[in-house]
Structure formats: C-alpha cells, structure tokens
C-alpha positions as CSV (number, residue, x, y, z in Angstrom):
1,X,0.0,0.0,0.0
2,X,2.8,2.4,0.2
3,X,4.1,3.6,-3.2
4,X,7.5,5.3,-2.3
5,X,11.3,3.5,-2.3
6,X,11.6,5.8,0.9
7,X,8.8,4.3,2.3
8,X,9.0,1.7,5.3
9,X,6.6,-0.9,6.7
10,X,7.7,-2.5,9.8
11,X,6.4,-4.7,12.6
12,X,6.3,-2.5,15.5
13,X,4.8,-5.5,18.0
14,X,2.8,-8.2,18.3
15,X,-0.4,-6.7,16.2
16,X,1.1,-3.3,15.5
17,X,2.9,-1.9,12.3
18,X,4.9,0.8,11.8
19,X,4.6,2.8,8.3
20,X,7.3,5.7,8.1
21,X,6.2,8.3,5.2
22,X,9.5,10.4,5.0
23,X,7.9,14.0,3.6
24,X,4.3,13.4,3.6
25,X,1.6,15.2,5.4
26,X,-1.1,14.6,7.6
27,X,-3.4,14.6,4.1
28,X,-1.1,12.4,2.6
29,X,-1.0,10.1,6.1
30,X,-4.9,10.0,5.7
31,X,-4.7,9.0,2.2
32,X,-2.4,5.8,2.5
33,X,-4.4,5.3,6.0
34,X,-7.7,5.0,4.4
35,X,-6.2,2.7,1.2
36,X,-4.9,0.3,4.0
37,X,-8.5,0.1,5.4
38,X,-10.1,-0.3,2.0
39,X,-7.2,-2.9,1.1
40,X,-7.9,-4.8,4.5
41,X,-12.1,-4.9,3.9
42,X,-11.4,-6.6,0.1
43,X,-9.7,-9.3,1.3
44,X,-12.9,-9.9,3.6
45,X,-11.1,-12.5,6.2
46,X,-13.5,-14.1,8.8
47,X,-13.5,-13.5,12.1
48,X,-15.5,-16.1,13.7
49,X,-14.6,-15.2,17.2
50,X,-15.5,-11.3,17.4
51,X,-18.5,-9.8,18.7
52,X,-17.4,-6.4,17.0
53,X,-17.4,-7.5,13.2
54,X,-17.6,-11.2,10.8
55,X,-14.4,-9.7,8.9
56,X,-10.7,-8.9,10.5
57,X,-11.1,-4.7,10.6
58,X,-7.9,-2.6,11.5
59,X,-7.5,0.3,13.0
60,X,-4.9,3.1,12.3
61,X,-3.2,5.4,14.1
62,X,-0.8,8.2,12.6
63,X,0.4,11.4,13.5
64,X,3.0,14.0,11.4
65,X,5.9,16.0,12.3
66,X,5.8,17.9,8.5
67,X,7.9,20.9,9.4
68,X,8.3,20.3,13.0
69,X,11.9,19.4,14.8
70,X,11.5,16.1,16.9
71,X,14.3,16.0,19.4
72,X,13.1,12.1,20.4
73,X,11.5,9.8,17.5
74,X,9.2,8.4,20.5
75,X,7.2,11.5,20.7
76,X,6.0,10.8,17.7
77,X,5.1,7.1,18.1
78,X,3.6,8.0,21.1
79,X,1.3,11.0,19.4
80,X,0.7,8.0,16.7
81,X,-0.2,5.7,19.4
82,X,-2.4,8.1,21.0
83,X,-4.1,8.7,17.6
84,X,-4.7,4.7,17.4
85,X,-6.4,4.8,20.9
86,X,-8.7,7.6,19.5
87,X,-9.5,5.3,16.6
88,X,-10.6,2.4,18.6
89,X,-12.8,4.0,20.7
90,X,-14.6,5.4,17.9
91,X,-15.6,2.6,16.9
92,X,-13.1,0.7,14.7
93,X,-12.1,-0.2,11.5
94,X,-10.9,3.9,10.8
95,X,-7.9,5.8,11.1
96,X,-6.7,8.8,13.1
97,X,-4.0,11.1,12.0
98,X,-2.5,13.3,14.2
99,X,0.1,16.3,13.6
100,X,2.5,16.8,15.8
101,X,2.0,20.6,17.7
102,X,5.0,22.9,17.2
C-alpha cells in the first residue's frame, strides 16, 4: 500500500505496524491510511470469534511531524499511538491522524 522507495513498513509488536512516510503530510498520512483500510475490507477475512465484526477490521493510528523538529522519534510514536487509541474508541475499522503541535 505504500508507493514510495523511501517508504517503510515495519512490525512494530505483536499486532502493530509501523509505516514511516518520509515527507508526507497529515493529508497524505490520511490518504495511504484509508487505502490500507479499504485494502484490508477486500480481502474480507473471517472473524469467527468477534462480537465487534464477521471480517478482520484494522484500525490506524498516525500522527505527522511535517515541518516540526523532533528532538526524540518516540514522541512521535507515542502522538501515533495516541491517535490509534482515538481510533478504537470510535468505533473501529478507521484511522486517526495526528500532527505533531509545534
């Protein structure tokens, strides 16, 4: 789903991913965010077990630091984070994409 050479997808833990978009946006962040989700609904896989949907759903968490100097890279996985937890408890299968305040 991501287009770029610069572009990284990463496993971040167990069920979490980590997608590094050197130079984008929080547009552009929303626009690879919601092809993911699109990409993920297609492949329709079951999920027997949940009470929340018969398919596997993902949600998505992102945040930007577009002209904004990070002094620690884990500020911005924890605004990402942060923006995954906002996602979830909006119900699910969306994305969240939050820039990082200067």
């Amino acid at each position: 789903m991501v287009e770029r050479d610069l572009d990284i997808v990463a496993r971040y833990g167990g069920e979490e991913f980590v997608i590094i978009l050197p130079d984008t946006a929080s547009q552009g962040a929303a626009i690879v965010a919601e092809r993911i989700g699109e990409a993920m609904l297609r492949l329709a896989l079951p999920n027997a077990t949940s009470d929340t949907s018969e398919f596997v759903t993902i949600s998505l968490g992102g945040a930007t630091a577009t002209h904004h100097i990070l002094t620690d890279g884990a500020q911005l996985v924890a605004l990402a984070d942060q923006a995954l937890y906002q996602a979830k408890r909006k119900g699910r299968n969306r994305y969240k994409v939050m820039p990082a305040v200067i």
